[in-house]
N, CA, C, O and CB atoms as a CASP TS submission, in Angstrom:
PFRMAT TS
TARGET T0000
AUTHOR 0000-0000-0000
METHOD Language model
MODEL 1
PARENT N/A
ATOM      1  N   UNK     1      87.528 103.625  76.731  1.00  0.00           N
ATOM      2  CA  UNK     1      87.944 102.578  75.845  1.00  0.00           C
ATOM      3  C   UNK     1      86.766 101.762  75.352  1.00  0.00           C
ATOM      4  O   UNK     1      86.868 101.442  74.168  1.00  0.00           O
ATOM      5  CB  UNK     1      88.937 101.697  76.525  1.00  0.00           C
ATOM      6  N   UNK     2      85.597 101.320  76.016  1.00  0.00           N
ATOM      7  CA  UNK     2      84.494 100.239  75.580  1.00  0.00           C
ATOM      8  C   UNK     2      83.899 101.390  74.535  1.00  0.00           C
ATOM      9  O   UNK     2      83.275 100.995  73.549  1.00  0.00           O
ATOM     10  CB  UNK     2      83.239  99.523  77.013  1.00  0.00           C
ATOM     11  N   UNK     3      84.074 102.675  74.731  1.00  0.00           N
ATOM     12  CA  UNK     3      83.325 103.287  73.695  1.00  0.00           C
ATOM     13  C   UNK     3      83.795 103.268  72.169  1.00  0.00           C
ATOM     14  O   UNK     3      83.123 102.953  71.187  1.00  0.00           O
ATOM     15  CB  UNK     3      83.202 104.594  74.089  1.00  0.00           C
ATOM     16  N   UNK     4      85.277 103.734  72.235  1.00  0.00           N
ATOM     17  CA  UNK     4      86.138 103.665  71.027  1.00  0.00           C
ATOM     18  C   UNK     4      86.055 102.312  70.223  1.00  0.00           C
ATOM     19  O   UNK     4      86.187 102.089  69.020  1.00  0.00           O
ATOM     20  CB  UNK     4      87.592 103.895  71.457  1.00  0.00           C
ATOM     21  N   UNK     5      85.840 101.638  71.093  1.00  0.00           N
ATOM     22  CA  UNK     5      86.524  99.887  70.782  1.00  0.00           C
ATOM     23  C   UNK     5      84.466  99.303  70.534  1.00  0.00           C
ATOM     24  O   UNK     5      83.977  98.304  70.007  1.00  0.00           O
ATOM     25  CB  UNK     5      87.878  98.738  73.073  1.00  0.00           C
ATOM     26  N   UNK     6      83.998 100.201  71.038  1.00  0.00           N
ATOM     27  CA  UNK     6      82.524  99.519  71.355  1.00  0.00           C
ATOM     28  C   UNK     6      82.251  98.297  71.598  1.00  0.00           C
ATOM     29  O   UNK     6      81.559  97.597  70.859  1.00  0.00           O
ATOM     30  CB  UNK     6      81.706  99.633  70.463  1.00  0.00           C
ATOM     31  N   UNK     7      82.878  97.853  72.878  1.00  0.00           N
ATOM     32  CA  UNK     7      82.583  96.693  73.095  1.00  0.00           C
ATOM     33  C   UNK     7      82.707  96.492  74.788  1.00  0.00           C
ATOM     34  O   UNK     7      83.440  97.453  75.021  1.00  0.00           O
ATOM     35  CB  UNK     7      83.467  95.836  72.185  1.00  0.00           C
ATOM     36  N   UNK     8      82.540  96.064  75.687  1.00  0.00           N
ATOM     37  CA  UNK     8      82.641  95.758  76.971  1.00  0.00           C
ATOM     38  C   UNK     8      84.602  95.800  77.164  1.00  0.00           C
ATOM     39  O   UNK     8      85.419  95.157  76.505  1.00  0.00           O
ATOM     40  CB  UNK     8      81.704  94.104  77.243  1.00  0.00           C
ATOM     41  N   UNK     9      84.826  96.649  78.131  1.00  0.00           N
ATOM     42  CA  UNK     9      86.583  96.150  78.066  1.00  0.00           C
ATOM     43  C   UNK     9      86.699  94.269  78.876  1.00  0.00           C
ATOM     44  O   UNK     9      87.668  93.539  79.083  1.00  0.00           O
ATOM     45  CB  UNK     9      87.826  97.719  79.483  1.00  0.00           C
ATOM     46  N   UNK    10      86.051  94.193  78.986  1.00  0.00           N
ATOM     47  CA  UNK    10      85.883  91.717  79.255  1.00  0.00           C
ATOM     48  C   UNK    10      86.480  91.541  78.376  1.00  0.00           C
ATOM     49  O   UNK    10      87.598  91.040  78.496  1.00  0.00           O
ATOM     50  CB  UNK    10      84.170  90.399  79.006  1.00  0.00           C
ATOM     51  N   UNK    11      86.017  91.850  77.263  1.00  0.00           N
ATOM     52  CA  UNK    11      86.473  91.500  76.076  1.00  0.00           C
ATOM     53  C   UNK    11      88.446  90.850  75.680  1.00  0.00           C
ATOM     54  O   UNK    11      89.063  89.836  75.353  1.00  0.00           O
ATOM     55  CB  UNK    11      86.034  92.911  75.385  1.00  0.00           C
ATOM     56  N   UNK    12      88.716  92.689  76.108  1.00  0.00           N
ATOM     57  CA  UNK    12      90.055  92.868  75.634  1.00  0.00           C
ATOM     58  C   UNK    12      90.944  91.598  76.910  1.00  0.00           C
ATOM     59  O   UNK    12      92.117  91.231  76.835  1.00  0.00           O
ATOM     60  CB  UNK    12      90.553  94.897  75.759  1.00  0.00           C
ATOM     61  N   UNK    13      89.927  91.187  77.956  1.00  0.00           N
ATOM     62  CA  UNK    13      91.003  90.769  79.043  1.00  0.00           C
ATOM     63  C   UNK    13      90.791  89.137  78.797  1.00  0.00           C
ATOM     64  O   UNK    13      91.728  88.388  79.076  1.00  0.00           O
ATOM     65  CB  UNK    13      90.635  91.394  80.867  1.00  0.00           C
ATOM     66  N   UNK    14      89.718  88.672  78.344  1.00  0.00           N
ATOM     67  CA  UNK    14      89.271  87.222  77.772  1.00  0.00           C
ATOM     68  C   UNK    14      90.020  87.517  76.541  1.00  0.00           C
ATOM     69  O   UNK    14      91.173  87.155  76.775  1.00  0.00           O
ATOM     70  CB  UNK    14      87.474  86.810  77.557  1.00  0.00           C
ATOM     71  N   UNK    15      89.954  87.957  75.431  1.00  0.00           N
ATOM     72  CA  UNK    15      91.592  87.657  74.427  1.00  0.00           C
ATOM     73  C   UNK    15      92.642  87.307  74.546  1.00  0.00           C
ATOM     74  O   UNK    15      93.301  86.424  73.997  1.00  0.00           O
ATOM     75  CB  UNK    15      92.181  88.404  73.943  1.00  0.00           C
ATOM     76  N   UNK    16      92.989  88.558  75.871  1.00  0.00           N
ATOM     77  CA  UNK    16      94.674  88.164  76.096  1.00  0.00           C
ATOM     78  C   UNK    16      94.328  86.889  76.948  1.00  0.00           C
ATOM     79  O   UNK    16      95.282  86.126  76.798  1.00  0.00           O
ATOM     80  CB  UNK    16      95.846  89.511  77.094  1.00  0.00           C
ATOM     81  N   UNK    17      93.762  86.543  77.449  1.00  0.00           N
ATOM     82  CA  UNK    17      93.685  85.154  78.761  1.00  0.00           C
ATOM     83  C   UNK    17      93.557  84.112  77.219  1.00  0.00           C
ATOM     84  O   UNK    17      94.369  83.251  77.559  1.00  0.00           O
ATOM     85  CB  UNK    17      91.666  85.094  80.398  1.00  0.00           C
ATOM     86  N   UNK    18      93.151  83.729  76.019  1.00  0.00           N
ATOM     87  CA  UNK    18      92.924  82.912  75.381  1.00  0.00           C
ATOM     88  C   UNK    18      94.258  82.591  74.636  1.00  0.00           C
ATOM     89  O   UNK    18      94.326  81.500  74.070  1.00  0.00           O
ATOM     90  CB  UNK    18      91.840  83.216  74.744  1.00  0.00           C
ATOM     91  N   UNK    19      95.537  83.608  74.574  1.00  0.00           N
ATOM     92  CA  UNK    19      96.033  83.851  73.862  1.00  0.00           C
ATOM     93  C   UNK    19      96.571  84.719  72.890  1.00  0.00           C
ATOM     94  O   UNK    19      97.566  84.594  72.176  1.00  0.00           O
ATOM     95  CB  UNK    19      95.802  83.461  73.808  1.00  0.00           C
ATOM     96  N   UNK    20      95.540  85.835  73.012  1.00  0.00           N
ATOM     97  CA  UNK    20      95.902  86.611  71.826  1.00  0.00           C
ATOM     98  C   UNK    20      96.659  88.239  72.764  1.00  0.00           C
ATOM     99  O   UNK    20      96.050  89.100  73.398  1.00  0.00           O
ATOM    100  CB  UNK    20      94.148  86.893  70.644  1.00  0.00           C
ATOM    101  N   UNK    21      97.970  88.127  72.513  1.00  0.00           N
ATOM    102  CA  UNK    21      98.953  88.993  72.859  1.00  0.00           C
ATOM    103  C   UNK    21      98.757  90.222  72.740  1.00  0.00           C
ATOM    104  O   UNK    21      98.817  91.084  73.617  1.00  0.00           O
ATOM    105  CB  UNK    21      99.925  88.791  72.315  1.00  0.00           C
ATOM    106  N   UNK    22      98.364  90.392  70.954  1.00  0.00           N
ATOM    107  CA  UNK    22      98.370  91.135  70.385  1.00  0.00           C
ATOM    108  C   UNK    22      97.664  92.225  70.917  1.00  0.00           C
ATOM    109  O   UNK    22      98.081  93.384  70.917  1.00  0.00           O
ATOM    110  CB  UNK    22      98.163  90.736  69.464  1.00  0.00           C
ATOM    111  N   UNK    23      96.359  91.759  71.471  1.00  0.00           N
ATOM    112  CA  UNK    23      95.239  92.770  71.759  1.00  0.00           C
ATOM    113  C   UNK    23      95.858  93.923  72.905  1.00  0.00           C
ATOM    114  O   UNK    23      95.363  95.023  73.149  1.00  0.00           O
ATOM    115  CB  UNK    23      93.787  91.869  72.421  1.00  0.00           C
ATOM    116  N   UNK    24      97.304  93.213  73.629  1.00  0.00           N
ATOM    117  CA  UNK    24      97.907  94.523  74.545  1.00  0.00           C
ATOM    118  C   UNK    24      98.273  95.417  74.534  1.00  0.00           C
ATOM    119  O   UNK    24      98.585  96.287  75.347  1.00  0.00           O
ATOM    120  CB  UNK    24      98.537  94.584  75.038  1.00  0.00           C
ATOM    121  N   UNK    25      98.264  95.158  72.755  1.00  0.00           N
ATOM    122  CA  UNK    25      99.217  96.640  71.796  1.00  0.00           C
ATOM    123  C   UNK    25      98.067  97.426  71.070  1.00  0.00           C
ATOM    124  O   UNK    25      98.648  98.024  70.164  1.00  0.00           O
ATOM    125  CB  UNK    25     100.567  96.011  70.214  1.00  0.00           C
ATOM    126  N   UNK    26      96.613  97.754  71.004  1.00  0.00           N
ATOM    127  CA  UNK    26      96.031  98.054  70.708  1.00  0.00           C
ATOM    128  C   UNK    26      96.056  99.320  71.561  1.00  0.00           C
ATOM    129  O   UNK    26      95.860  99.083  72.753  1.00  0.00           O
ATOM    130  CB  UNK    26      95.318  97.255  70.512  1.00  0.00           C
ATOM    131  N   UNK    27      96.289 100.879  71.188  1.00  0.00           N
ATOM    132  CA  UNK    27      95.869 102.252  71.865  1.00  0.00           C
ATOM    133  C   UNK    27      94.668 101.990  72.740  1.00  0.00           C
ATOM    134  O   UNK    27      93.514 101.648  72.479  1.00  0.00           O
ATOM    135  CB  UNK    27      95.477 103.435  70.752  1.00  0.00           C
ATOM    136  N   UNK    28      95.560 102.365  74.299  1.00  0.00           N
ATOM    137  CA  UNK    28      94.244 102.588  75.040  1.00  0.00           C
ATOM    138  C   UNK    28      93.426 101.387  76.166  1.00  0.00           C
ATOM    139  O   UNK    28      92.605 101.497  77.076  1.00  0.00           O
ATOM    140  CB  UNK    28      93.272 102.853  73.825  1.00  0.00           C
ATOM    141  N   UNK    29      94.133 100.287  75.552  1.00  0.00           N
ATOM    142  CA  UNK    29      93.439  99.105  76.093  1.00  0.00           C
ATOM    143  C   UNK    29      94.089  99.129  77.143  1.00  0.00           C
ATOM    144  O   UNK    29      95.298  99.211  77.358  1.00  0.00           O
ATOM    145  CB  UNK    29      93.424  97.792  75.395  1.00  0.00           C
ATOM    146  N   UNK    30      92.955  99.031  77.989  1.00  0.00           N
ATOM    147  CA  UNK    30      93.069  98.337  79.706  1.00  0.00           C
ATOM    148  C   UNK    30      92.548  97.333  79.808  1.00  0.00           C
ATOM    149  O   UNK    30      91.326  97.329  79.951  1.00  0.00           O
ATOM    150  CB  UNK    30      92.452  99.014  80.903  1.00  0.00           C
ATOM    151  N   UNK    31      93.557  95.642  79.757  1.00  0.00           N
ATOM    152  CA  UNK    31      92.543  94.852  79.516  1.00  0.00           C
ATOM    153  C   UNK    31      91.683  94.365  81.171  1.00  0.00           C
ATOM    154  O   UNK    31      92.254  93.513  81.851  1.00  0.00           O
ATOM    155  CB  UNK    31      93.263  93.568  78.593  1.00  0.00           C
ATOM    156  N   UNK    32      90.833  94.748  81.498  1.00  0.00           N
ATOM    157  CA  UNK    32      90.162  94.323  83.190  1.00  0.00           C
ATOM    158  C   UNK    32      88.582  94.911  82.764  1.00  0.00           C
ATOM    159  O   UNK    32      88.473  95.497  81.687  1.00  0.00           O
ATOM    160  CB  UNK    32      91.109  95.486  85.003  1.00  0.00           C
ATOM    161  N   UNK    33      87.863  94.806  83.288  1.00  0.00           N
ATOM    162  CA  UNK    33      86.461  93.928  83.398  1.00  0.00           C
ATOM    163  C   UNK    33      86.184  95.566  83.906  1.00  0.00           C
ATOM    164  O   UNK    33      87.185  96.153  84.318  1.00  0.00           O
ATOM    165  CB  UNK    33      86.178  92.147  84.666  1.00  0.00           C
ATOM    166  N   UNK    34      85.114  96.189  83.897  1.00  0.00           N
ATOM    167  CA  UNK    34      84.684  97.667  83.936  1.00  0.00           C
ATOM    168  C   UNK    34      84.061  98.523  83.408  1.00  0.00           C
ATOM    169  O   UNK    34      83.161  99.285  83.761  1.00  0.00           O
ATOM    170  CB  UNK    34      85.251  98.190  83.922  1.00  0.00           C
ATOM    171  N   UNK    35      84.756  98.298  82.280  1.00  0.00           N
ATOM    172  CA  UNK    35      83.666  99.432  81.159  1.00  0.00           C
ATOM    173  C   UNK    35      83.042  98.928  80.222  1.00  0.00           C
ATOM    174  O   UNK    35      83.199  97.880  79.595  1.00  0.00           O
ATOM    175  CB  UNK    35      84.332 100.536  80.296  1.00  0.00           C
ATOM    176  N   UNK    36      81.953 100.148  80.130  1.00  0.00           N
ATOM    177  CA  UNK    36      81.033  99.008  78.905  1.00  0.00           C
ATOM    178  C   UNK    36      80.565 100.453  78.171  1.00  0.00           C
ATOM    179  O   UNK    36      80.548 101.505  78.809  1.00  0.00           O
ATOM    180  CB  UNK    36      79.243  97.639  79.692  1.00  0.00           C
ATOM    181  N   UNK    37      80.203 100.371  76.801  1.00  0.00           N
ATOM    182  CA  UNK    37      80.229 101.028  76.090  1.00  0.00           C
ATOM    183  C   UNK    37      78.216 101.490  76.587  1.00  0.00           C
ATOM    184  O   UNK    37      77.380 100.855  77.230  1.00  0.00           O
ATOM    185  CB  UNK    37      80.951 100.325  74.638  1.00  0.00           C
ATOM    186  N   UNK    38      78.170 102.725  75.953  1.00  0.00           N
ATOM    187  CA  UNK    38      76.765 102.812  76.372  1.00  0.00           C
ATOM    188  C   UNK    38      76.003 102.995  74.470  1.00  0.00           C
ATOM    189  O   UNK    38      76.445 103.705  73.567  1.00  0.00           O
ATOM    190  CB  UNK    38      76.519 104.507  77.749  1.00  0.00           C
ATOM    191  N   UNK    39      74.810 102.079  74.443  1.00  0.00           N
ATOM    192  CA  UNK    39      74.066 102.397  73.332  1.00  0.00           C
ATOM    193  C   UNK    39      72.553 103.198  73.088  1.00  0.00           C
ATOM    194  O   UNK    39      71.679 103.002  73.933  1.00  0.00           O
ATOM    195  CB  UNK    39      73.988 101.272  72.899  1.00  0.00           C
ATOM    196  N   UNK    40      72.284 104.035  72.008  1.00  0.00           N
ATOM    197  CA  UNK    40      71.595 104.543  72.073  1.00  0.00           C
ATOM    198  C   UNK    40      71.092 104.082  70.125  1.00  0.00           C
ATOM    199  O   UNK    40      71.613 104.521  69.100  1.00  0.00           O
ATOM    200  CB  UNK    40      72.037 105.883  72.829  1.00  0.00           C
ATOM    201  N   UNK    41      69.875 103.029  70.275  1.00  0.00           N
ATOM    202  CA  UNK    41      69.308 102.948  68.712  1.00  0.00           C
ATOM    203  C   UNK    41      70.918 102.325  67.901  1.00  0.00           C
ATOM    204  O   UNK    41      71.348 102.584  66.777  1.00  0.00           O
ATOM    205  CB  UNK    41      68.645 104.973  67.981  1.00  0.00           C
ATOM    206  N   UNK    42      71.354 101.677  68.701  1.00  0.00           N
ATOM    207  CA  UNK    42      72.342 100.420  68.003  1.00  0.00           C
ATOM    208  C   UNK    42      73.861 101.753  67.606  1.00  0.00           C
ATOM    209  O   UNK    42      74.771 101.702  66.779  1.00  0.00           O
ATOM    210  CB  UNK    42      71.250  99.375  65.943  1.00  0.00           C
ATOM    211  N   UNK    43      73.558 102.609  68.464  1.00  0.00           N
ATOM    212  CA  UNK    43      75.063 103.364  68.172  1.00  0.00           C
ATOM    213  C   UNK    43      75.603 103.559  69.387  1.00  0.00           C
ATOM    214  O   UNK    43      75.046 103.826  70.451  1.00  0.00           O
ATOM    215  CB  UNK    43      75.058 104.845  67.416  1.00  0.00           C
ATOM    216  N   UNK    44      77.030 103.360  69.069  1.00  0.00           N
ATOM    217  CA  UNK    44      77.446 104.081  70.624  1.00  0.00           C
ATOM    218  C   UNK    44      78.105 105.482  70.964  1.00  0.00           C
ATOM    219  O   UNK    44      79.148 105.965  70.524  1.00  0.00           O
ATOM    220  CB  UNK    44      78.454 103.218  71.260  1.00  0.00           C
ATOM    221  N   UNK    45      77.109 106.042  71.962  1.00  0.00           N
ATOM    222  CA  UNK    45      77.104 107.469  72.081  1.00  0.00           C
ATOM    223  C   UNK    45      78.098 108.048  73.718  1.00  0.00           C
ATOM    224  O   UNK    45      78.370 109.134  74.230  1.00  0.00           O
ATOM    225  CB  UNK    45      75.244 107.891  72.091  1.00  0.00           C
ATOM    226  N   UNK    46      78.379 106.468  74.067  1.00  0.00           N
ATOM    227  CA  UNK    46      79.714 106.846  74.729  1.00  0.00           C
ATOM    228  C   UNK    46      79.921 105.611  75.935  1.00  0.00           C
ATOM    229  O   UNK    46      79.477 104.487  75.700  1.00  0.00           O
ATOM    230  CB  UNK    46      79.619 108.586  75.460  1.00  0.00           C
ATOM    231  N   UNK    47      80.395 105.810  76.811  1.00  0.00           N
ATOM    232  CA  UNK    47      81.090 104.850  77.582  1.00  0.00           C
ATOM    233  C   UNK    47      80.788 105.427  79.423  1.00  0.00           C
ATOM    234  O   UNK    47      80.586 106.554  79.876  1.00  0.00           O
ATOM    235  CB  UNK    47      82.939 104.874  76.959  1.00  0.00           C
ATOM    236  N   UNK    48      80.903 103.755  80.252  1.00  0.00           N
ATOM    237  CA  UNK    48      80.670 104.029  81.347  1.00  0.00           C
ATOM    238  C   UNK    48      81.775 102.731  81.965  1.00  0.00           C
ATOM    239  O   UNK    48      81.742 101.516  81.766  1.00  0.00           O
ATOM    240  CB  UNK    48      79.013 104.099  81.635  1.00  0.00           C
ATOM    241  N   UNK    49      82.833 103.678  82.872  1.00  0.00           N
ATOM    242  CA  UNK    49      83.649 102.739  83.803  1.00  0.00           C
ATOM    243  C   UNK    49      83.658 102.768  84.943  1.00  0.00           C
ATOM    244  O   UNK    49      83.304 103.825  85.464  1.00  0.00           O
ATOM    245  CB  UNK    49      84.748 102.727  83.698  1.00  0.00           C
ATOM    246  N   UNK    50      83.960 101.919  85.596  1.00  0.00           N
ATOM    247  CA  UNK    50      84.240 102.033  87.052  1.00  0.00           C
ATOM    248  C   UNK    50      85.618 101.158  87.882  1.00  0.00           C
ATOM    249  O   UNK    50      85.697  99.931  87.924  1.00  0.00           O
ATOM    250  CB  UNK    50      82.856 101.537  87.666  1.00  0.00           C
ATOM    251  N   UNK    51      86.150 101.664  88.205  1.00  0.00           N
ATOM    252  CA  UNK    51      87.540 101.052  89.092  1.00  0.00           C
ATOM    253  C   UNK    51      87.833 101.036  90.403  1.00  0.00           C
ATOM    254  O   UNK    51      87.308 102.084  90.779  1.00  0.00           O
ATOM    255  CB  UNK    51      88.629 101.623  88.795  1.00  0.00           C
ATOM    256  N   UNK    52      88.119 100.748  90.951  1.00  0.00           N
ATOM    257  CA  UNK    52      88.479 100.138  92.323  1.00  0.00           C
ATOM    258  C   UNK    52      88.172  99.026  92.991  1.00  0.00           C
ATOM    259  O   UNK    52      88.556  98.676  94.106  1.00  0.00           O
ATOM    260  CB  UNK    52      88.197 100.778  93.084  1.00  0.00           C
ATOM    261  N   UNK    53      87.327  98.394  92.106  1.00  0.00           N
ATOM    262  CA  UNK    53      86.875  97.008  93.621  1.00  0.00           C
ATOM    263  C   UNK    53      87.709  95.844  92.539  1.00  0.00           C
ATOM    264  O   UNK    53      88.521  96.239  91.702  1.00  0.00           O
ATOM    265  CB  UNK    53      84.268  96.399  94.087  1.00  0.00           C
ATOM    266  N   UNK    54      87.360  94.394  92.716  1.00  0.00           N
ATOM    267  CA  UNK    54      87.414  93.521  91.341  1.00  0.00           C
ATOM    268  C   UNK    54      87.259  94.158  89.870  1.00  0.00           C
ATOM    269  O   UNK    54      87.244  95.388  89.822  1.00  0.00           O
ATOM    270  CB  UNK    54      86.269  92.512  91.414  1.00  0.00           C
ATOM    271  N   UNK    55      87.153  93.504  88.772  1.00  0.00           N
ATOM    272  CA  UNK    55      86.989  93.481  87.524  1.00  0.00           C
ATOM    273  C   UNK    55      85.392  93.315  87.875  1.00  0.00           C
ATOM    274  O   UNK    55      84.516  94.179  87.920  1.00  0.00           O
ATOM    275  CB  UNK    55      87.884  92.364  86.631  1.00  0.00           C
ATOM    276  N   UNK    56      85.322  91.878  88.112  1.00  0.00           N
ATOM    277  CA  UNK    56      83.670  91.415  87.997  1.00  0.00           C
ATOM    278  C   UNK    56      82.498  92.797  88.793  1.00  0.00           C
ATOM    279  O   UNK    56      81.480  93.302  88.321  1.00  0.00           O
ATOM    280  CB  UNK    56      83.488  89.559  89.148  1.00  0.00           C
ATOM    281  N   UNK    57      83.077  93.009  89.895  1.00  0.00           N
ATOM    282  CA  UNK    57      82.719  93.610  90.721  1.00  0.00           C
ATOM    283  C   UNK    57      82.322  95.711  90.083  1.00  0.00           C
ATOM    284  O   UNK    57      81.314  96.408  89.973  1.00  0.00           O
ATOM    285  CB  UNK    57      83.965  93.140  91.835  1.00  0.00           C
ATOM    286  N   UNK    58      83.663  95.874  89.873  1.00  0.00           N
ATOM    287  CA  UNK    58      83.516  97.094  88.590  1.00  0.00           C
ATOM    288  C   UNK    58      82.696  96.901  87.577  1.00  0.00           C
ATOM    289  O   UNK    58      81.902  97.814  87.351  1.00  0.00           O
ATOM    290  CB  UNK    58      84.738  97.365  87.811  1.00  0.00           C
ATOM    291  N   UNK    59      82.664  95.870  86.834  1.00  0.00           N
ATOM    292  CA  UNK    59      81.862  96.052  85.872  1.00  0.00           C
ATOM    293  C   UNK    59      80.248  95.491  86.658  1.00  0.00           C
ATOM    294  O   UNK    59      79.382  95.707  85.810  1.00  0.00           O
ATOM    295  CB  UNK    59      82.511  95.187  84.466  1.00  0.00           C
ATOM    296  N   UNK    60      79.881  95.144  87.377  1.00  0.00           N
ATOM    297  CA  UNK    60      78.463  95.231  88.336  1.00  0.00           C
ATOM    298  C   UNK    60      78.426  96.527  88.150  1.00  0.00           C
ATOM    299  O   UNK    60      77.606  96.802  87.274  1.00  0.00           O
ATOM    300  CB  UNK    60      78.412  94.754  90.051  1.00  0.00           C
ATOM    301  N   UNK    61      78.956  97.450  88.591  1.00  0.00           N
ATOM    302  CA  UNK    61      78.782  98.776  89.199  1.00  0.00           C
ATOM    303  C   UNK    61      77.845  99.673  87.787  1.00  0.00           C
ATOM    304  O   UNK    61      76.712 100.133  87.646  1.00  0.00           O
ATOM    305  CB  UNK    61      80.599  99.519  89.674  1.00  0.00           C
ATOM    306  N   UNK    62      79.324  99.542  86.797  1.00  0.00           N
ATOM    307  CA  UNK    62      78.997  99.546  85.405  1.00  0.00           C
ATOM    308  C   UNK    62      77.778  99.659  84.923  1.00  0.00           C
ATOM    309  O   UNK    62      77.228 100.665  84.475  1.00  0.00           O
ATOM    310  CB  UNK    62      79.379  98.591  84.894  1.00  0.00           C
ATOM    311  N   UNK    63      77.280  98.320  85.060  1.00  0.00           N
ATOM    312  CA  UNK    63      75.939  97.934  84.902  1.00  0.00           C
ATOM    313  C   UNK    63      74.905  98.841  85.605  1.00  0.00           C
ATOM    314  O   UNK    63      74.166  99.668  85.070  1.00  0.00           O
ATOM    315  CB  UNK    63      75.810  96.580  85.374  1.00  0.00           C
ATOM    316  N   UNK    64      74.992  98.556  86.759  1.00  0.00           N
ATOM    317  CA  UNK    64      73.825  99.496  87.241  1.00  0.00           C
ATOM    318  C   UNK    64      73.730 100.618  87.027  1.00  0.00           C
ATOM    319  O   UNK    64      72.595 101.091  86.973  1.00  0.00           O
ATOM    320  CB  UNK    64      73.645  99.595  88.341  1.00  0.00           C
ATOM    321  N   UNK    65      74.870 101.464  86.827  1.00  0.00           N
ATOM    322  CA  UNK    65      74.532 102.779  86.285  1.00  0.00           C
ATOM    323  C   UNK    65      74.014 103.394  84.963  1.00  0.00           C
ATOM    324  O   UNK    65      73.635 104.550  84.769  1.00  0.00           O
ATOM    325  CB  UNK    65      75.440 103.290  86.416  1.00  0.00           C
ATOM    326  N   UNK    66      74.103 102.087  83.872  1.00  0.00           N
ATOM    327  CA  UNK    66      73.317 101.794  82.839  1.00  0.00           C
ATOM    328  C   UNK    66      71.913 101.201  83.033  1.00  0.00           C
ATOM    329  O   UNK    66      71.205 101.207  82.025  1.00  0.00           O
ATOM    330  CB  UNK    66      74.020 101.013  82.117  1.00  0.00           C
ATOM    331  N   UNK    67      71.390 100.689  84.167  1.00  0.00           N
ATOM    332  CA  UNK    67      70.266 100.265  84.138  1.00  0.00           C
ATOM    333  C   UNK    67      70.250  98.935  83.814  1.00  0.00           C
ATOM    334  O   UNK    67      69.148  98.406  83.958  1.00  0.00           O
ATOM    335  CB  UNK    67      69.579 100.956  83.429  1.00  0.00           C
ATOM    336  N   UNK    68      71.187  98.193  83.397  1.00  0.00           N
ATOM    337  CA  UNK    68      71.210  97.118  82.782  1.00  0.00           C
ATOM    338  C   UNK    68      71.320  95.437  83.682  1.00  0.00           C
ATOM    339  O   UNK    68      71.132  94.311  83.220  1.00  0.00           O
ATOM    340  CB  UNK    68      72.330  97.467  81.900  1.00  0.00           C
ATOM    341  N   UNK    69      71.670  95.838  85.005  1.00  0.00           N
ATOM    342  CA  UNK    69      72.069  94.692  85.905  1.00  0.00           C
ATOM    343  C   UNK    69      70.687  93.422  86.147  1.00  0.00           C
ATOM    344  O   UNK    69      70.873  92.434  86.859  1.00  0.00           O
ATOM    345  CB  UNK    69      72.537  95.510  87.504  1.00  0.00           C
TER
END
């Protein structure tokens, strides 16, 4: 999903927490803290998730396997 959507799935779960409903009906969305889209030269060439612990905690994981933490 962070790949399709290119964006961190935080995203989709800080929308619905602000208010916006809508974003639950969007194909695909899992809104919880995990995946993050991966970039290569400002494109995204695909996606990295992780599940089982927390949100915050998954998306740590996330991170490090991108190099990015």
């Amino acid at each position: 999903m962070a790949a399709t959507y290119r964006r961190p799935t935080r995203v989709f779960m800080e929308a619905i927490n602000k208010g916006g409903p809508a974003t639950a009906t969007l194909p695909g969305v899992f809104a919880s803290p995990g995946g993050l889209p991966i970039m290569a030269d400002g494109k995204v060439t695909g996606g990295v998730g992780v599940s089982g612990v927390t949100g915050d905690q998954d998306e740590q994981c996330s991170k490090a396997g991108l190099g990015t933490t």
